[in-house]
C-alpha positions as CSV (number, residue, x, y, z in Angstrom):
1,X,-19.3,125.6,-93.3
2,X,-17.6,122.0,-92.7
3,X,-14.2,123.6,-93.7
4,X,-14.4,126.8,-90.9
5,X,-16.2,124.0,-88.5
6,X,-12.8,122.1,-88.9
7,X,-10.7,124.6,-88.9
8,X,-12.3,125.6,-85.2
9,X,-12.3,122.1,-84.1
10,X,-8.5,122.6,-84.8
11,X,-7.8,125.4,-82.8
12,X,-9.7,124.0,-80.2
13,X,-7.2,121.0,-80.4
14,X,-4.4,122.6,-79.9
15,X,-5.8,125.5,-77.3
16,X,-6.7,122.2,-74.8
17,X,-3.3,120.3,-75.0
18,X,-3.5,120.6,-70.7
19,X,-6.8,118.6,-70.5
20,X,-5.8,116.5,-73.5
21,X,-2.5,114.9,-71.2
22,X,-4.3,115.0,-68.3
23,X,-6.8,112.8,-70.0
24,X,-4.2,111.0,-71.2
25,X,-2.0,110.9,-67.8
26,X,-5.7,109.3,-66.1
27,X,-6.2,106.9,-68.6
28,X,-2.9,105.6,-68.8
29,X,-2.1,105.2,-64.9
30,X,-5.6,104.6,-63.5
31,X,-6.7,101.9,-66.5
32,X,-3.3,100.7,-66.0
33,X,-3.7,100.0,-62.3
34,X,-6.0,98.8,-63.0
35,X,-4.9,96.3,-65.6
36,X,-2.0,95.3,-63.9
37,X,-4.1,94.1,-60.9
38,X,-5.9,92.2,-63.1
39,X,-3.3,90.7,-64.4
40,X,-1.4,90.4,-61.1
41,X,-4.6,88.4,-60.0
42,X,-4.5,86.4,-62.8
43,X,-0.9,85.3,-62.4
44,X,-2.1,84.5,-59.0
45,X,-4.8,82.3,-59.6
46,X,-2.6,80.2,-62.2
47,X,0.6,80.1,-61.3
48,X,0.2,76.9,-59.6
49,X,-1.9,75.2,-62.1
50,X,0.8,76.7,-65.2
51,X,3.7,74.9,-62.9
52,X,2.0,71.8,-62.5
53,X,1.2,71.5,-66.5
54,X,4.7,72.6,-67.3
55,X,6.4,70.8,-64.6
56,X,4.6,67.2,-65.1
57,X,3.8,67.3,-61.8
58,X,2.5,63.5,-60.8
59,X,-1.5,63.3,-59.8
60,X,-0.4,60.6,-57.1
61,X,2.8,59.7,-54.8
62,X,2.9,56.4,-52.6
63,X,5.1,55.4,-50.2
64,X,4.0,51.4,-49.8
65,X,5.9,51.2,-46.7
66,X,8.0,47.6,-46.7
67,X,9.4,47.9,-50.6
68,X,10.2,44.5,-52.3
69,X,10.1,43.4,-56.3
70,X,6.6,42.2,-56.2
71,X,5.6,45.4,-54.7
72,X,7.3,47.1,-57.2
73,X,5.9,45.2,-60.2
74,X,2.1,45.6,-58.5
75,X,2.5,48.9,-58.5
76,X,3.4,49.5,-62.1
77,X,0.4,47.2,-63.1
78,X,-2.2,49.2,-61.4
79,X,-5.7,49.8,-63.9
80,X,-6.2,53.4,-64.4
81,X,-2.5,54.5,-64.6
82,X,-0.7,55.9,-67.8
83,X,2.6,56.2,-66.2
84,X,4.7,54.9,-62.8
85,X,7.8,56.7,-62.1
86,X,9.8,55.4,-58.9
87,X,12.0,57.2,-56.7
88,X,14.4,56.7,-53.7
89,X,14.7,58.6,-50.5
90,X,18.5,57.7,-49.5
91,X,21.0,58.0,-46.5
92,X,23.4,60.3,-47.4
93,X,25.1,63.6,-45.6
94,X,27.6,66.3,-46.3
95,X,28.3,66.3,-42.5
96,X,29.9,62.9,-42.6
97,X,31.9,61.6,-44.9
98,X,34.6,59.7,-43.0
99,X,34.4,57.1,-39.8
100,X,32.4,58.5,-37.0
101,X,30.7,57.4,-33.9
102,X,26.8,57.3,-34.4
103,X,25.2,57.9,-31.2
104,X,22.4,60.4,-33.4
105,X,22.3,61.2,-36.8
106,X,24.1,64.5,-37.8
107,X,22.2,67.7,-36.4
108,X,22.6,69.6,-39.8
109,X,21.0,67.4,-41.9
110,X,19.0,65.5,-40.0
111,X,15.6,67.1,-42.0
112,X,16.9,67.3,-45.6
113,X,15.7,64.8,-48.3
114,X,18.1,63.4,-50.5
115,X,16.3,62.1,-53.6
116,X,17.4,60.0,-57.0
117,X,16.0,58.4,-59.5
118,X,16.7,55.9,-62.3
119,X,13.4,56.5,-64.4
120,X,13.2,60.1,-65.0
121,X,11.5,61.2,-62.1
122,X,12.5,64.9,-61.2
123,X,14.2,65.5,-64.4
124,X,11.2,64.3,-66.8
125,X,8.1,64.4,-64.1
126,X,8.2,66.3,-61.1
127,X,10.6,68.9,-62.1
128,X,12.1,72.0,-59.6
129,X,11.7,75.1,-60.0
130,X,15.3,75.9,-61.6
131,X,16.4,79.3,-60.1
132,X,20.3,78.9,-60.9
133,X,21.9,76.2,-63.1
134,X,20.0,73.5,-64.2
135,X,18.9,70.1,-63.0
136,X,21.6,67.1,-62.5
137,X,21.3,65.2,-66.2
138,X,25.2,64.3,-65.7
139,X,27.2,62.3,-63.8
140,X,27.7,62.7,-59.9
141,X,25.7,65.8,-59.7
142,X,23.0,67.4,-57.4
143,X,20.2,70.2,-57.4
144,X,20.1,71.7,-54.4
145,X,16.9,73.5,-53.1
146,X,16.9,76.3,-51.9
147,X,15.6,75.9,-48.5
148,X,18.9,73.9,-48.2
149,X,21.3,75.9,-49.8
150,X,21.9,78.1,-45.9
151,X,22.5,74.7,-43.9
152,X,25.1,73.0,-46.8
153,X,27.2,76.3,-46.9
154,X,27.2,76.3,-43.2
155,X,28.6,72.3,-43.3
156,X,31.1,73.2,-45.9
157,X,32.1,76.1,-44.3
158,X,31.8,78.5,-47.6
159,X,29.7,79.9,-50.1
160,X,28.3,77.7,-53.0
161,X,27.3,78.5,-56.2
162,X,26.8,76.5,-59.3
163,X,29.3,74.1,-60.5
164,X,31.0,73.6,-57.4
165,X,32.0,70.2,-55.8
166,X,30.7,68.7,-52.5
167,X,31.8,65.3,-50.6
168,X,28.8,63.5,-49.8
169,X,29.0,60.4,-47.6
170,X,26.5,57.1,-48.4
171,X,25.8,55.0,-45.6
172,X,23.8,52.2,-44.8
173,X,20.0,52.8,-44.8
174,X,19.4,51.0,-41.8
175,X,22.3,52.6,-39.6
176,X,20.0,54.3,-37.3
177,X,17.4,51.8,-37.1
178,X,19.6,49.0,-35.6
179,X,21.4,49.3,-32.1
180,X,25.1,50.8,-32.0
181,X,26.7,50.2,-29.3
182,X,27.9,53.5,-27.9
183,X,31.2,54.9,-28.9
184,X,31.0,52.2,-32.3
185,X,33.3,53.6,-35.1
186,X,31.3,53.1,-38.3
187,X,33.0,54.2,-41.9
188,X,30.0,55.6,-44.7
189,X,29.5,53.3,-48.0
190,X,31.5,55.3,-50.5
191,X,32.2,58.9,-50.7
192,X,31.0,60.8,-53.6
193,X,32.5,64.4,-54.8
194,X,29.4,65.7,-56.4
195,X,29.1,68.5,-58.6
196,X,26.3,71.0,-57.7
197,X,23.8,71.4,-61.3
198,X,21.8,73.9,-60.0
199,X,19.6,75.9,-57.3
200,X,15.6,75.9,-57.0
201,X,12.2,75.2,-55.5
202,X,10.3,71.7,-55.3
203,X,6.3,71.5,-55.9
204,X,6.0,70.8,-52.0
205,X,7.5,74.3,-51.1
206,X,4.5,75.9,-52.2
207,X,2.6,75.4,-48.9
208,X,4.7,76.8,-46.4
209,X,5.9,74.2,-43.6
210,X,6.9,75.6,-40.1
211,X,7.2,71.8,-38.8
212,X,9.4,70.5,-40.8
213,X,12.3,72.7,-42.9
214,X,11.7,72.1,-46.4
215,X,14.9,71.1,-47.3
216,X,15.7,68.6,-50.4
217,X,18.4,67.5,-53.1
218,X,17.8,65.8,-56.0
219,X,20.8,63.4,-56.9
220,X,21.5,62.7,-61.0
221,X,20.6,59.1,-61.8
222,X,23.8,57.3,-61.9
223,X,24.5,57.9,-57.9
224,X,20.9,56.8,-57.5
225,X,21.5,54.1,-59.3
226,X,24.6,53.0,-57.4
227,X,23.2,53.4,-53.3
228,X,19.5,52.1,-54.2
229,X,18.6,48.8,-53.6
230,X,15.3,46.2,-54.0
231,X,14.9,42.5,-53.3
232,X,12.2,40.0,-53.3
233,X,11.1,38.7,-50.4
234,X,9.5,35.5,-48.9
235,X,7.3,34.3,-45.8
236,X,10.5,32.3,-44.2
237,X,12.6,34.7,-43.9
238,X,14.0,35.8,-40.8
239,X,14.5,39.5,-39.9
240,X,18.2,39.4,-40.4
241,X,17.6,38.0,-43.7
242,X,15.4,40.8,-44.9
243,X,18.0,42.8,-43.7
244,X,20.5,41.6,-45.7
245,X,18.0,41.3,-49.2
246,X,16.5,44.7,-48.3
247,X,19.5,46.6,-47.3
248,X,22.6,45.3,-47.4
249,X,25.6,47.0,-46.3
250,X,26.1,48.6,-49.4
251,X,23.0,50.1,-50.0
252,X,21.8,53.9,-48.5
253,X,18.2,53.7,-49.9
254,X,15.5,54.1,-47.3
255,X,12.0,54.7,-48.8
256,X,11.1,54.3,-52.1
257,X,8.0,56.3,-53.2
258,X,6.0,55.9,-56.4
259,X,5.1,58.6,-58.7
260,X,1.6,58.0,-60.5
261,X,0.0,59.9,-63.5
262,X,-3.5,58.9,-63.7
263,X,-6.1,58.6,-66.6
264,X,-8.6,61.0,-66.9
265,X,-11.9,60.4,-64.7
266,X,-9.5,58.0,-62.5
267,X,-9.7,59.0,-58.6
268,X,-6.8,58.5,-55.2
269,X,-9.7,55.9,-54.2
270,X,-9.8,54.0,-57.3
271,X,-6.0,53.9,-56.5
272,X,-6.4,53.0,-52.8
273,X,-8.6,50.2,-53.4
274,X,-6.3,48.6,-55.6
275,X,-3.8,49.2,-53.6
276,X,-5.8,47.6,-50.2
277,X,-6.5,44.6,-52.5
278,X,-2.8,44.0,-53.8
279,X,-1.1,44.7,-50.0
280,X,-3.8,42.4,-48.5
281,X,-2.2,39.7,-51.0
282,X,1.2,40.4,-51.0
283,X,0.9,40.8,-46.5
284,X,0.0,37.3,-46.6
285,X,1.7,35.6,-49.7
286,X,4.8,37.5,-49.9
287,X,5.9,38.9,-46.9
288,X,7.9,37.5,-43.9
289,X,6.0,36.7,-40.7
290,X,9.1,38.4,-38.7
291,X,7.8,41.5,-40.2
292,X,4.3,41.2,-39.4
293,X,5.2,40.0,-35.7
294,X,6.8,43.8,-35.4
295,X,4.0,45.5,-37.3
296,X,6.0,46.0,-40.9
297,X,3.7,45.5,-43.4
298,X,2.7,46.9,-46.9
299,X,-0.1,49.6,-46.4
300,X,-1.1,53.0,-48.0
301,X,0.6,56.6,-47.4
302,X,0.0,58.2,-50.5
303,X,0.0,62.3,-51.3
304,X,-2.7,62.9,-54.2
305,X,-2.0,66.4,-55.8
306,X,-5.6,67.5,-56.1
307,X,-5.6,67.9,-52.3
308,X,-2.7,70.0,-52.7
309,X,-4.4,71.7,-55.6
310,X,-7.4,72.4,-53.7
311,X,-5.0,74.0,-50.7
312,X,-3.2,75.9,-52.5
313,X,-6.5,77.0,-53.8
314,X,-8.0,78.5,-50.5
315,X,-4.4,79.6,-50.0
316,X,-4.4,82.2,-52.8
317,X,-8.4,83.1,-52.8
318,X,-7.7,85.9,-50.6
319,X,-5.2,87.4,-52.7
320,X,-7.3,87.0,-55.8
321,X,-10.1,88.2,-54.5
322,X,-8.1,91.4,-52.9
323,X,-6.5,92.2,-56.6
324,X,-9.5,91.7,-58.4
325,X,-11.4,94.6,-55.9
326,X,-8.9,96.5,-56.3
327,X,-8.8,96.7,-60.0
328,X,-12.5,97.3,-59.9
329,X,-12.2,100.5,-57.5
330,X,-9.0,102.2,-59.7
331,X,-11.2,101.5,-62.8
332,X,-14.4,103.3,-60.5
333,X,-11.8,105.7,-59.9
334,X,-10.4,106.7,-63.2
335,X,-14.0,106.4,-64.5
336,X,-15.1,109.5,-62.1
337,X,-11.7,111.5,-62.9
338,X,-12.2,111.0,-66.0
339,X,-15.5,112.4,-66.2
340,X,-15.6,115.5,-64.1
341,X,-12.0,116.2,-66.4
342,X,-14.0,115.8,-70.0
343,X,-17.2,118.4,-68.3
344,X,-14.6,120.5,-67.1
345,X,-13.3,120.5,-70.5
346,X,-16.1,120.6,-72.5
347,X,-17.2,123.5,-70.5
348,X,-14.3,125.3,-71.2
349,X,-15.4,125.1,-74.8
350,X,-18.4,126.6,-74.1
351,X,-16.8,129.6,-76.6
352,X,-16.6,127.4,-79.4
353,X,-19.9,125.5,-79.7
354,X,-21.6,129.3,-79.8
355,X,-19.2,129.5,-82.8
356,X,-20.3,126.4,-84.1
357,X,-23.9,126.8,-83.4
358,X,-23.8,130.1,-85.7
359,X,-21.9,127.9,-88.6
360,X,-25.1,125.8,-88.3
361,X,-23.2,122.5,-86.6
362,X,-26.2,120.3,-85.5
363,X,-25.8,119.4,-81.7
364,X,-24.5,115.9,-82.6
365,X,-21.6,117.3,-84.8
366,X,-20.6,120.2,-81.6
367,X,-20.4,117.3,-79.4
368,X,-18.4,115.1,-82.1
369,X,-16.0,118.4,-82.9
370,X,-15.9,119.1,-79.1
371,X,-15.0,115.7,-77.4
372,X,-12.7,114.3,-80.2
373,X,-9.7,115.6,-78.6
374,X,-10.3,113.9,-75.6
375,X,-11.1,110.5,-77.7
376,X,-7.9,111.3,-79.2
377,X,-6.1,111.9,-76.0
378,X,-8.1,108.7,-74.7
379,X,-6.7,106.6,-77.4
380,X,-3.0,107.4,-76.2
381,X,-3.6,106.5,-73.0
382,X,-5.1,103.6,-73.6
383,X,-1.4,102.6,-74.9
384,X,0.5,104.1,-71.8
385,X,-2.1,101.9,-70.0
386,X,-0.8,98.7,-71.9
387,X,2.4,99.8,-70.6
388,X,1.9,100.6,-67.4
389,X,0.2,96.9,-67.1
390,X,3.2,95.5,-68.0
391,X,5.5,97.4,-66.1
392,X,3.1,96.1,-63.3
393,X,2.7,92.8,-64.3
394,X,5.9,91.5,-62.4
395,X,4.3,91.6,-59.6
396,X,2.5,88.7,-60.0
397,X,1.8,85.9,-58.8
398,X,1.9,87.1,-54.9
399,X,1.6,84.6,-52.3
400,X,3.0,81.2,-51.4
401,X,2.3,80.5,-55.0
402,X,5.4,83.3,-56.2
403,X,7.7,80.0,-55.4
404,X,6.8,78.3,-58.5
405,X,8.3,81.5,-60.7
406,X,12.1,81.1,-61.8
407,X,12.2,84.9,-61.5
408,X,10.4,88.4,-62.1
409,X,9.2,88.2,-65.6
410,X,6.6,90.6,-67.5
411,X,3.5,89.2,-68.5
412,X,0.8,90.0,-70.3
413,X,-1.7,87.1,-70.9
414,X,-4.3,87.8,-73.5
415,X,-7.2,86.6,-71.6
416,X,-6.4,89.5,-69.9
417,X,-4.8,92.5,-72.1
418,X,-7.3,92.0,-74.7
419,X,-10.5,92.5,-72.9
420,X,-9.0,94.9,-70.5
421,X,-8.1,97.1,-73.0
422,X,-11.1,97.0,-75.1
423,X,-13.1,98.0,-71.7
424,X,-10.5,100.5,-71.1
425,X,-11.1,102.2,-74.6
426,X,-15.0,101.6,-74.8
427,X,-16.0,103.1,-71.1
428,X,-13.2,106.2,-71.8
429,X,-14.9,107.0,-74.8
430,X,-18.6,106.5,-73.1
431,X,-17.6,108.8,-70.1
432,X,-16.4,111.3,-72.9
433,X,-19.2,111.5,-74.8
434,X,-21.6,111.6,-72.0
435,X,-19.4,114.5,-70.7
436,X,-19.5,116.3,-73.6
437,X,-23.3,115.5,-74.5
């Protein structure tokens, strides 16, 4: 009886290949919707996070305001820190790089941020988002962000792409905060032909800024090296003396900010009341009373990254949330089309389990002989929905947080794939077998 049962259960195989690919066909593209908006919702949520871990990106930034060598050394002996990486904001401009009059500072680039460092910081800690090239480990180079990239071709009058050379003209860091007589000819530091290293995004562009165009270059370590400057200073001195310690006529740097990676359980206000304590000293021991008398002092802006993690955050909740409903409703979806499909099939069977019901098949064995097809059809689609997922997957992240990816890239994380797909196969062979029971 087994053998002619099998033999039916055959026939009926191959007499249902229509409902067998359209089981197949719902399975793949509704679980794989499904899936992919999963996954797509997963990118989402951890793209940010993922950059940060793969990007060392610092837990704290400072910007002590007056910068001086016992600043520096205080801040590199602060408790709680595992690592201090400093970095210098300078003067420099494609726009000028010859003798000018200064009567404002160059319209074009009047908003980008040209940064360097000596210690690692954007090349070891802090690192772009490379999107062409690569970041400026050689000599006279420059990574370029992209939110810059528009106003530099503009200055140079052409398109740029990797490996191609820009003038860029150092001056003194302290040209626009001193009078200039109208109509003054002034003459930049040096003039640098620097090679471009690459194109990208910086961990600030996340967040989108309408105030203030996100525009910033990153300047390879031996031209930081050259332009930045740092003195010691003392109560005595008179402002024309700080001047010439702080920022000499041969020096572009401007701010100097401090990068800080913290130990774990360590807070911003541990930080900040160090800080408070160490500028408190260092206001009265250190520096010069012409400074105080205009209000230049030591004090506290700082940018701790778990604020920024916490906006970015709310930023993508909506997102998240949207993808993860919307995976929910395909499945709820496929899950219904599936089922009225496997009745409809079943039903259409109706012939055969008479036939089987003479061969003396018990009820449990008809419904095994009559839905195995569609398991079978199932288990294909499951596949297709694997790859349909991933074909999807490149959608991900979406947001703000779609600035941290080089590129479109497939994905399929296995926090994801694997339990999706084991759902996938367990509630199409549930709504099967309840069809056909």
């Amino acid at each position: 009886m087994a053998s002619k049962a099998w033999v039916l259960a055959g026939r009926e195989l191959r007499g249902r290949r229509s409902s067998r690919i359209g089981v197949a066909l719902v399975v793949a593209l509704g679980g794989g919707a499904a899936l992919g908006s999963a996954i797509a919702a997963h990118r989402t949520d951890h793209a940010y996070h993922d950059y940060v871990e793969r990007a060392d990106v610092s837990d704290l930034t400072i910007n002590p305001g007056v910068w001086s060598t016992d600043m520096d050394r205080a801040m590199r002996e602060l408790d709680g820190v595992r690592s201090v990486r400093a970095h210098t904001m300078f003067v420099a401009t494609a726009a000028w790089t010859g003798p000018t009059t200064v009567d404002h500072p160059p319209a074009e680039d009047y908003w980008v941020l040209m940064s360097g460092s000596t210690e690692g910081s954007f090349l070891e800690a802090d690192r772009p988002v490379v999107t062409d090239g690569r970041l400026p480990f050689g000599t006279r180079e420059m990574f370029v962000g992209n939110g810059y990239r528009h106003t530099l071709e503009q200055i140079v009058g052409r398109e740029l792409d990797v490996g191609d050379v820009v003038d860029l003209g150092f001056w003194w860091s302290l040209l626009f905060d001193r009078p200039v007589a109208p109509g003054t000819v002034v003459s930049p530091i040096s003039v640098e032909p620097v090679t471009i290293s690459g194109f990208g995004r910086f961990p600030d562009e996340v967040l989108p800024d309408d105030l203030f165009p996100q525009q910033q270059v990153v300047l390879s370590p031996d031209l930081a090296a050259r332009h930045s400057c740092i003195a010691p200073l003392s109560t005595s001195m008179t402002l024309e003396e700080v001047d010439e310690a702080t920022a000499p006529r041969t020096c572009s740097s401007q701010y100097w900010f401090y990068s800080l990676e913290l130990e774990p359980g360590v807070t911003e206000q541990d930080i900040r009341d160090q800080f408070a304590t160490v500028a408190d000293r260092l206001n009265l021991e250190e520096l010069p009373t012409a400074l105080r008398d205009i209000g230049a002092t030591h004090f506290y802006i700082g940018q701790a990254r778990s604020d920024v993690d916490e906006a970015v955050r709310r930023t993508t909740r909506p997102a998240v949330t949207a993808l993860v409903l919307f995976a929910i409703v395909s499945a709820a979806v496929t899950a219904s089309i599936l089922a009225l499909m496997a009745v409809r099939a079943v039903r259409r069977a109706h012939g055969g389990h008479s036939t089987l019901r003479v061969l003396g098949a018990t009820r449990r064995q008809r419904v095994t002989w009559s839905v195995l097809p569609l398991l079978q059809a199932a288990g294909l689609g499951v596949v297709g929905a694997g790859a349909v997922a991933a074909a999807l997957s490149p959608i991900g992240p979406l947001g703000a947080v779609r600035s941290v990816q080089a590129g479109w890239s497939v994905s399929m994380p296995g926090v994801v794939m694997i339990p999706g797909l084991v759902l996938i196969t367990v509630a199409a062979a549930v709504v099967i077998v309840a069809a056909g029971a």
